[in-house]
C-alpha positions in Angstrom: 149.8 71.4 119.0 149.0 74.8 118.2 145.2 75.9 119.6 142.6 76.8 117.4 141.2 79.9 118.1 137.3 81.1 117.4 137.5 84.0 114.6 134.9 86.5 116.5 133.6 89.6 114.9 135.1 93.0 115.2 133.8 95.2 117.8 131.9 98.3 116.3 132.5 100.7 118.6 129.5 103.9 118.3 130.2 105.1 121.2 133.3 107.0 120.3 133.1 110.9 120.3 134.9 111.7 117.2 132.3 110.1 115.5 129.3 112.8 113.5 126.1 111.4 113.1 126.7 110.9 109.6 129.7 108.4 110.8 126.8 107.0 112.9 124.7 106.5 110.0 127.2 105.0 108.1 127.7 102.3 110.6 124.6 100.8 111.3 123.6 100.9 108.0 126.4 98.7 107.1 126.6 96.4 110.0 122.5 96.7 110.7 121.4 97.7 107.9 120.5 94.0 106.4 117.7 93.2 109.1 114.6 92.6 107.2 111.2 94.2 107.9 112.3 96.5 109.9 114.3 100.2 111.0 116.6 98.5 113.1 119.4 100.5 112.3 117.6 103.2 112.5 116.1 103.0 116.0 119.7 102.2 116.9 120.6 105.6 115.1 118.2 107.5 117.3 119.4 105.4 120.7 123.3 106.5 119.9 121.9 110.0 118.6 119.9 110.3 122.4 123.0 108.9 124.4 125.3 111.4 123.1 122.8 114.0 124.2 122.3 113.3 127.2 119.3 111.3 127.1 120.6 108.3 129.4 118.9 104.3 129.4 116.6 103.9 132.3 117.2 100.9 134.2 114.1 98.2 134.7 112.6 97.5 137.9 111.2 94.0 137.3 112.9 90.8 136.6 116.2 89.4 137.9 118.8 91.1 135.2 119.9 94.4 133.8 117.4 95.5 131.6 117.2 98.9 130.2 114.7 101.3 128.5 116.1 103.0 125.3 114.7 106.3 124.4 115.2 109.0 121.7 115.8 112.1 121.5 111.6 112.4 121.9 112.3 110.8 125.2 109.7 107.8 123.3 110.7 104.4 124.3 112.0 102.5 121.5 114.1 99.6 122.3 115.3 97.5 125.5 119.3 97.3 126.1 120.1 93.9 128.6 124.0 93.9 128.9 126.0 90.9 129.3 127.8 91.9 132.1 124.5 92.9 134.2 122.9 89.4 133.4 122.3 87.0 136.1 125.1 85.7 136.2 127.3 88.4 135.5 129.5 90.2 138.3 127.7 93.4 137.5 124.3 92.4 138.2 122.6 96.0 139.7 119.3 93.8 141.2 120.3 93.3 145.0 118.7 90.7 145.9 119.8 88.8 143.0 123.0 89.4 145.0 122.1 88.3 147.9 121.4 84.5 146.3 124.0 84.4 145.0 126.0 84.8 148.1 124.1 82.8 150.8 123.4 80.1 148.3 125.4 79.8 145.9 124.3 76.0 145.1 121.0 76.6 144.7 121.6 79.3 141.9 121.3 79.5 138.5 120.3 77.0 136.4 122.2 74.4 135.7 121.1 72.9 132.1 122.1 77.0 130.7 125.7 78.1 129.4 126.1 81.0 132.3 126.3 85.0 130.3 124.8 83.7 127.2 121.5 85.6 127.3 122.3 88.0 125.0 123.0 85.9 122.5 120.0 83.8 123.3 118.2 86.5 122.6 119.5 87.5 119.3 119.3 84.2 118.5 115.4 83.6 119.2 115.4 86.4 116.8 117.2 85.1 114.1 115.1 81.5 114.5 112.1 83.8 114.3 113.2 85.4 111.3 113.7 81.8 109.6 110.5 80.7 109.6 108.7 83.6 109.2 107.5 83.6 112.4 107.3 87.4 113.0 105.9 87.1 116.7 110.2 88.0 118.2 110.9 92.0 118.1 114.1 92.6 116.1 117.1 92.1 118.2 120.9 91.9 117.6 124.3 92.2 119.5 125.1 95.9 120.0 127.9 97.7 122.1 126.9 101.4 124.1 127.8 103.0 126.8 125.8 105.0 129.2 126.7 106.7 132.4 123.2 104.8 134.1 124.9 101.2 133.4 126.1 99.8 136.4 129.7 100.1 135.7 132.6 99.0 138.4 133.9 100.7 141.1 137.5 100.8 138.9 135.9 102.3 135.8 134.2 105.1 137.9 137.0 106.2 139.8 139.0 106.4 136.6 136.1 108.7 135.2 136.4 111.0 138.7 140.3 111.2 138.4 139.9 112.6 134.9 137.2 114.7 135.4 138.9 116.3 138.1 142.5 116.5 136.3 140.7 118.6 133.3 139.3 120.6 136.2 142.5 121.6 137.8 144.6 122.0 134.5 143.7 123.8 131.1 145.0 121.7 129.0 145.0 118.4 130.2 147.6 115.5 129.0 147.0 114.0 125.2 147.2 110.8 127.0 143.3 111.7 128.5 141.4 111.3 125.4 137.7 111.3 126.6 136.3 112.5 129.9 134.2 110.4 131.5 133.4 106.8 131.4 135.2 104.8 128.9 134.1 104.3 125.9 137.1 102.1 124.4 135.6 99.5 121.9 136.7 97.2 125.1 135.3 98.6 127.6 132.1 98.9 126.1 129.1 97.2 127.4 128.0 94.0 124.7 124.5 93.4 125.3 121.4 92.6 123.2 118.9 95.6 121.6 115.4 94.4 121.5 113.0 96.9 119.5 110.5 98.1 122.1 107.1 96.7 121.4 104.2 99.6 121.9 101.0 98.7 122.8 101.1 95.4 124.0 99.7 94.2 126.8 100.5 91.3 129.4 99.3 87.8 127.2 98.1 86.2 131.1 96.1 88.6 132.2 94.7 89.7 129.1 93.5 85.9 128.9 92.4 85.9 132.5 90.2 89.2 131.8 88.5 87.5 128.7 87.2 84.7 130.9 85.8 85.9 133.7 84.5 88.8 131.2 83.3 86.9 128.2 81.6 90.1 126.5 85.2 91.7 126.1 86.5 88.2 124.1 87.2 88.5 120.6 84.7 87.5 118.2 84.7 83.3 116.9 87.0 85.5 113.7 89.8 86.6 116.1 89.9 84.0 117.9 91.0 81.7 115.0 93.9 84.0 114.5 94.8 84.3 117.5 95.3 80.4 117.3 97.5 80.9 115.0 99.5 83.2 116.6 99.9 81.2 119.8 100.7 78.2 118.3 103.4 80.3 116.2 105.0 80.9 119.6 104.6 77.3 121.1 106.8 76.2 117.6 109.3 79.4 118.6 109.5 78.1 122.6 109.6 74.4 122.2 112.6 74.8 119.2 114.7 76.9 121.6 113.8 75.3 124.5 112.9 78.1 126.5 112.8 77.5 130.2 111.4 80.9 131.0 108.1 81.3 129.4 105.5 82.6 132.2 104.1 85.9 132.5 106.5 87.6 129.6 104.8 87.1 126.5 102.2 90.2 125.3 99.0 90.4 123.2 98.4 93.5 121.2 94.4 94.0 120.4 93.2 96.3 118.3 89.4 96.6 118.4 88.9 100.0 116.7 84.8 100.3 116.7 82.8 102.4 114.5 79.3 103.1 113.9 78.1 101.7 110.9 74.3 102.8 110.2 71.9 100.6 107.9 71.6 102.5 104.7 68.1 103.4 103.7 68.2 101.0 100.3 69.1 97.7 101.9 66.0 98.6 104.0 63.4 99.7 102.2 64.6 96.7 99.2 63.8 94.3 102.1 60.7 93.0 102.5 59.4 94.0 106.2 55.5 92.8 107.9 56.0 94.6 110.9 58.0 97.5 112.9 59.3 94.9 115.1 60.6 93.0 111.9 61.6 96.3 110.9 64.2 97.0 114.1 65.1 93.3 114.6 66.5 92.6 111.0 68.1 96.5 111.2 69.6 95.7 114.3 71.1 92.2 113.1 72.2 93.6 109.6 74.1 96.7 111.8 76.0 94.3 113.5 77.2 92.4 110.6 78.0 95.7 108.8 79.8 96.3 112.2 81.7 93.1 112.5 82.8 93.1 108.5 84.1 96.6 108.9 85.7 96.9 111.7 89.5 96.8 111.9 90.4 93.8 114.3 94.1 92.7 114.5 95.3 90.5 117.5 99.3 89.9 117.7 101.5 88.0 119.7 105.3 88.8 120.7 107.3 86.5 122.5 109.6 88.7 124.5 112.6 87.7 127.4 114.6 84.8 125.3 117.3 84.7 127.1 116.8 81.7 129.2 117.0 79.2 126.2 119.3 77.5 124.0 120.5 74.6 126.9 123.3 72.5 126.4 120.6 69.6 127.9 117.4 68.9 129.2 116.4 69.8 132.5 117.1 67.1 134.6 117.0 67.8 138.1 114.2 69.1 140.5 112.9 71.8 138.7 111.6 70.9 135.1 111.6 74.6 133.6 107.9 73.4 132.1 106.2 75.7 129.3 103.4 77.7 131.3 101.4 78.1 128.3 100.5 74.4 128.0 98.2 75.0 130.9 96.2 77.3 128.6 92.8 75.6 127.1 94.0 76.7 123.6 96.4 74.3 123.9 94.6 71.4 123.6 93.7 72.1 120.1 95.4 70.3 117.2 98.0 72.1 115.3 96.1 74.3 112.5 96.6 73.3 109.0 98.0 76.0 108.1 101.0 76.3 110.7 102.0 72.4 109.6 101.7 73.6 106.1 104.1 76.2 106.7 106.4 74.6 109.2 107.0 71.2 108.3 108.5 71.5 105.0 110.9 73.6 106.5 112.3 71.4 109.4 112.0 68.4 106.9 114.5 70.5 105.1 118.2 69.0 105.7 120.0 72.2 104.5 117.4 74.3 106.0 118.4 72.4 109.4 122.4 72.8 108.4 121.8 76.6 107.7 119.9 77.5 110.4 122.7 76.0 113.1 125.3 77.5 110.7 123.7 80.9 111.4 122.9 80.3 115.1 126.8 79.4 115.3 127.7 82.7 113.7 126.1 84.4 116.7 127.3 82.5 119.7 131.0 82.4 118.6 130.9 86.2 118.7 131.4 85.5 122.2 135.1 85.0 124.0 134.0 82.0 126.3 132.6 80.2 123.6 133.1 76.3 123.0 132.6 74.9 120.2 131.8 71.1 122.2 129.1 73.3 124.3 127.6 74.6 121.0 127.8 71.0 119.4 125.6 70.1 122.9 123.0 73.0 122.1 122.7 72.3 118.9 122.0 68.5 119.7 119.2 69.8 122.2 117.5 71.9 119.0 117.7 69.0 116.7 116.5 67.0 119.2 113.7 69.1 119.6 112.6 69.1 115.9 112.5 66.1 115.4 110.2 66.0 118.4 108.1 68.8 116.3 107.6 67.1 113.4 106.2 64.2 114.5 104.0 66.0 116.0 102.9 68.0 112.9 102.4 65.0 111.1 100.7 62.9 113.5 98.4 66.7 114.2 98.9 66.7 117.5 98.2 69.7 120.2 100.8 71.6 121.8 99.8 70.5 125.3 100.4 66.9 123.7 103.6 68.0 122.2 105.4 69.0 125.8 104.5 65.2 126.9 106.7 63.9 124.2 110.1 62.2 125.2 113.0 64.9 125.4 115.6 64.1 123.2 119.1 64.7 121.4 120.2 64.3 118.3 123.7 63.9 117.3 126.3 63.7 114.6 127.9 60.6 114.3 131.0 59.9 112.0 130.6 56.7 110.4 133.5 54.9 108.7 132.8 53.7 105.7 135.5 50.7 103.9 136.0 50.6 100.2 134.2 48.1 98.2 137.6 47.3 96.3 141.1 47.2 97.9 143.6 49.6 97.2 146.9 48.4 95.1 150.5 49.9 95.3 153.0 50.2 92.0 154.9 47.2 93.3 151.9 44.8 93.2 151.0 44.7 97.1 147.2 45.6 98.3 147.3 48.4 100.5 145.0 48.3 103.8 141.6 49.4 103.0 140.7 53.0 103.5 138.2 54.0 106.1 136.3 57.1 105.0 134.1 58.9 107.8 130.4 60.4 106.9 128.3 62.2 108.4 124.8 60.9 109.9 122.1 62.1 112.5 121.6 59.7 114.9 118.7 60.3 117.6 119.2 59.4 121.4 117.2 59.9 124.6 120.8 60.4 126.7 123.4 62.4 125.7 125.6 61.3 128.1 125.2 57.3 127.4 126.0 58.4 124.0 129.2 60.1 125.0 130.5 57.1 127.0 
């Protein structure tokens, strides 16, 4: 039998240096370009633009992968670039003592409830599930190829670079066969990673929280806070769908608490009624803050960065539980906000919604060589699982911290064969067997694997 093969998505390859800026352009506009709300294509523009001039990717201290920081040709930050290959799992990981775990204990690596060299297109897929229900709280993020002479790049690929470099050293006119000096920057031997717009401004969501309780004058006013509620709870919906296992420290809070000095004009004070100077100041000084508090220009905003670690084929089910750190929070305790169920449950009630949105998701992870479409069928299973889970809760208004206690589960397509009412007859008068005819239908278990046997 002949094997079906995944149909994956051409390679764009930017990198190559018979391209003009214009070609550049070109390109992302028309493979990028339909990103809404934001420049993607641009900033991805400006990142090829700075490459190409010399202005390198600087790799990331912290965390377990490699992550790097995109400039421009402003040497401004303005996306992050993790490549599959550097990923935890990957054989090019640059973080040594990711290295060294792997090596001495190799059991006791990983996790094992996560497709290994899929966080790339984890991330771009938080993205687009983000984008779906207008979530906004997910920076802009797709698959992109680059190249970059600071990616950690094999020992074969650099000595390949150094023979060339030193052949067009030695001879004027090197062989046609040598097309580009330097690392390669083949559409294959490119490096596939994810590029997340950089997020300016933003500060760590922990110990922002941390610094508002033990300083409750620096807390945002009863106003803010209610948005702020929404916000987090936008994220808990955004987690708990794509069953992130890595939610601790990386998620960021951006406040903006622009204050200005609002005096008390001279009319509302002399048209109110006063029987004293200290009735005078008192009633000035209340009114100034209210002017103060209705004018300023108080935003709080929530972005939900580091995705990768999500989309599982199961639930965690060994010794470590991969539990949601933000449960722990006191704002999690509060019912769901009217608004979010408002906005949220008609979507995931939505059958075609919940067809479309695994269509899409599919569209991403089949990009990939090593993907399996029974793995995918397993991942998906985990997210409908999961909203099922999440409406319920919307319905019955419960709290996030009492939506994490709710039983883990899977749901499943299940081909059901349906017989024919009314037998089937041949031309010479005999009844034909009846004629099973599968459909389609969900079916909700707690074990995937009962369900497989």
């Amino acid at each position: 039998m002949p094997v079906k093969t995944t149909k994956r998505s051409k390679r764009v390859n930017l990198m190559d240096p018979r391209l003009t800026d214009e070609d550049i352009s070109r390109i992302c506009n028309e493979h990028y370009g339909s990103i809404p709300g934001t420049d993607f294509a641009a900033k991805l523009i400006e990142a090829v633009q700075a490459i190409n001039q010399g202005i390198y990717p600087e790799l990331i201290s912290e965390g377990s992968s490699g992550s790097y920081l995109v400039k421009n040709l402003g040497k401004e930050k303005i996306a992050v670039f993790k490549p599959k290959d550097e990923e935890p799992y990957g054989s090019l990981n640059p973080k040594f003592m990711k290295w060294i775990q792997r090596m001495c204990s190799p059991c006791c690596f990983g996790r094992s409830c996560l497709v290994p060299n899929q966080g790339y297109l984890c991330e771009a897929g938080a993205s687009l599930v983000d984008q779906k229900l207008s979530l906004n709280i997910v920076p802009k993020t797709a698959v992109v190829s680059l190249s970059s002479p600071t990616f950690n790049y094999s020992s074969v690929h650099r000595a390949m670079a150094r023979t060339k470099e030193r052949i067009s050293y030695r001879y004027v006119r090197p062989s046609k066969n040598i097309r580009h000096i330097g690392l390669p920057r083949k559409a294959s031997n490119l490096f596939r990673g994810s590029f997340q717009l950089f997020m300016n401004g933003y500060q760590e969501g922990n110990n922002l929280i941390r610094q508002w309780e033990l300083f409750p004058e620096k807390a945002p006013p009863p106003s803010v806070m209610s948005e702020f509620q929404l916000e987090f709870e936008k994220m808990v919906i955004l987690d708990y769908l794509i069953r992130n296992t890595d939610r601790g420290n990386n998620w960021l809070i951006k406040y903006n608490f622009k204050r200005k000095d609002y005096l008390v004009k001279k009319e509302i004070i002399q048209g109110m009624e006063m029987k004293n100077k200290e009735d005078l100041e008192t009633n000035s000084d209340s009114k100034l803050l209210e002017l103060i508090e209705e004018n300023n220009n108080v935003s709080i905003k929530i972005a939900a960065i580091d995705n990768g670690l999500a989309f599982p084929f199961k639930h965690p089910d060994e010794c470590r539980a991969y539990p949601y750190h933000w449960a722990e929070l006191p704002i999690a305790q509060h019912p769901f906000s009217e608004e979010i169920i408002n906005k949220i449950l008609p979507l995931i009630d939505n059958t075609d919604f919940v067809k479309e949105l695994g269509n899409e998701i599919k569209k991403i992870f089949e990009c990939d060589k090593s993907f399996r479409k029974r793995i995918f069928d397993r991942q998906l299973s985990v997210i409908r699982g999961q909203m099922f889970n999440l409406r319920e809760a919307l319905r019955k208004r419960k709290s996030p911290a009492q939506l994490v206690q709710m039983t883990p589960r899977y749901m499943i397509e299940v081909k059901i064969k349906k017989k024919r009412k009314f037998p089937k007859f041949s031309k010479k008068g005999k009844e034909n067997k009846e004629i099973e005819e599968p459909q389609v239908k969900d079916k909700v278990v707690d074990d995937l694997h009962e369900e497989e046997r």
